[in-house]
C-alpha positions in Angstrom: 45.3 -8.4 0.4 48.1 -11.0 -0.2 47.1 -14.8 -0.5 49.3 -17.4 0.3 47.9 -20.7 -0.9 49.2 -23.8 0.9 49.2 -27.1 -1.1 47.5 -29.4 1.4 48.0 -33.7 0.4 46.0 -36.2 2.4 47.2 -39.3 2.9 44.8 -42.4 3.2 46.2 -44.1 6.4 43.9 -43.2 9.8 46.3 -41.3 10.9 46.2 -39.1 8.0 43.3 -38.4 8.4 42.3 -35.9 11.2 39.8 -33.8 11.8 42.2 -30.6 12.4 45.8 -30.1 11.2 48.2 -27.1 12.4 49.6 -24.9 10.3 52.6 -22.3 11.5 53.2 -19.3 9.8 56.7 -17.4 10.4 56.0 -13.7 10.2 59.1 -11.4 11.1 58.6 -7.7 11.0 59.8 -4.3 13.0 56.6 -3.2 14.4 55.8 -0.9 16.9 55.6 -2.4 20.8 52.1 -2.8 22.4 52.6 -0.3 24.9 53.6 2.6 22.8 51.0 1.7 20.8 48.4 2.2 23.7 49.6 4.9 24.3 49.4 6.3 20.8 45.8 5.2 20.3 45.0 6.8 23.9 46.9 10.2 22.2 44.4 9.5 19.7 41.2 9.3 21.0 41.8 12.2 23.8 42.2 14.9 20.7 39.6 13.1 18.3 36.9 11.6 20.1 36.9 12.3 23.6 39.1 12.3 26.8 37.0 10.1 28.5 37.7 7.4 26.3 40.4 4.3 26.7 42.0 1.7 25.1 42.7 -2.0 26.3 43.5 -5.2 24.9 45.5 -4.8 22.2 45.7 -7.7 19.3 47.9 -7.5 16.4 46.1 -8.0 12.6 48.0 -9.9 9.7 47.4 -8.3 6.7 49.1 -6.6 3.9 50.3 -4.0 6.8 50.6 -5.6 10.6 48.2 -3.0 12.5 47.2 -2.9 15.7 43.5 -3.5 17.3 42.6 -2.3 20.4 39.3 -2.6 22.5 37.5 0.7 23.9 35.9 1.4 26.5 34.6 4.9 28.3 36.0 5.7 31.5 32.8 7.5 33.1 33.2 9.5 36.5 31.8 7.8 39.5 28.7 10.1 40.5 28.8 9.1 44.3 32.8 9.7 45.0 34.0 12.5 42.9 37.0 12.4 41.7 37.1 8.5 40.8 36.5 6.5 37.9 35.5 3.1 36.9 
């Protein structure tokens, strides 16, 4: 993975001298939009794993190659109205 090391200086005044400090990092890239992505990881798992199986919540990871993260959940039938899920 790629490091970036920041030079940090504290300065002695209070005001220097916070518990937390923010730090932005500018990242532009082409990557592919959530949705299709959902969709592609739903694709996914249907032929893989299983079609009873869903994604949801997608988050984006930094790394040496932006990827995306999803959770997954199962979509079990309901046993008392057939033909619904939950």
């Amino acid at each position: 993975m790629t490091a970036v090391i920041l030079p940090v200086v504290q300065g002695d005044s209070p005001q220097e001298q916070q518990k937390h400090i923010q730090v932005m990092v500018h990242v532009q890239a082409e990557i592919l939009n959530p949705v299709f992505a959902r969709r592609r990881a739903n694709q996914w798992l249907s032929m893989k794993a299983g079609h009873l199986l869903l994604v949801d919540e997608p988050e984006l990871l930094l790394g040496d190659a932006l990827q995306w993260r999803f959770d997954v959940f199962l979509s079990a039938p309901q046993l008392t109205q057939p033909g619904t899920a939950h």
